[in-house]
C-alpha positions in Angstrom: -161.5 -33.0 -137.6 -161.7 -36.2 -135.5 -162.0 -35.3 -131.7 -159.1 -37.8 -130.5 -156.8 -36.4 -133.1 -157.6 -32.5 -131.9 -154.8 -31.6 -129.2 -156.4 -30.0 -126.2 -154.8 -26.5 -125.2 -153.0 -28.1 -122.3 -151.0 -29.9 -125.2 -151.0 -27.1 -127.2 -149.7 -24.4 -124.9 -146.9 -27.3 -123.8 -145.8 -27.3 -127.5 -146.0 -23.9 -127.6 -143.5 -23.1 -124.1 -141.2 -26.0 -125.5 -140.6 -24.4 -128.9 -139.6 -21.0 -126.8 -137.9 -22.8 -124.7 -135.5 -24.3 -127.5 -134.1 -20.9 -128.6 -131.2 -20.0 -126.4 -131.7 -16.1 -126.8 -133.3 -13.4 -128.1 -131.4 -13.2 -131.5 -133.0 -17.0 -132.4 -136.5 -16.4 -133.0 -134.7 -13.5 -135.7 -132.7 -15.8 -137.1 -135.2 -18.2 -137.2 -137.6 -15.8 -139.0 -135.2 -14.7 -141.7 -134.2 -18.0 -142.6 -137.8 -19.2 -142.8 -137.8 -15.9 -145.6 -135.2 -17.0 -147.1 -136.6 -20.5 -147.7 -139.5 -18.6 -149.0 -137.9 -16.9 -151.5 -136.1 -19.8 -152.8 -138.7 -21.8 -152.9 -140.9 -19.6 -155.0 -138.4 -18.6 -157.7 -137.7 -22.4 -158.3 -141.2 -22.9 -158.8 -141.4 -20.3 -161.2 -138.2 -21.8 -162.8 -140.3 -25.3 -163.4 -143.2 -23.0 -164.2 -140.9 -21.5 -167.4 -139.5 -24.4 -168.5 
């Protein structure tokens, strides 16, 4: 990777405390995780679909 493109871990740790800071309580990050399987899911039966077709 170029150097200048790498973020340092000052940048990355400040990514990382403003994504926890964006959920407003503890049921987000759940939520947050079962929608991401959900999209998951979707996403891998439609592909199949087109895979059948």
């Amino acid at each position: 990777m170029i150097e200048f493109l790498k973020p340092s871990n000052r940048e990355i740790r400040k990514s990382i405390k403003d994504v926890d800071d964006s959920y407003n309580n503890d049921w987000d990050i759940l939520a947050e995780l079962c929608q991401n399987s959900v999209d998951a899911i979707r996403k891998k039966k439609a592909r199949k679909r087109n895979y059948q077709n």
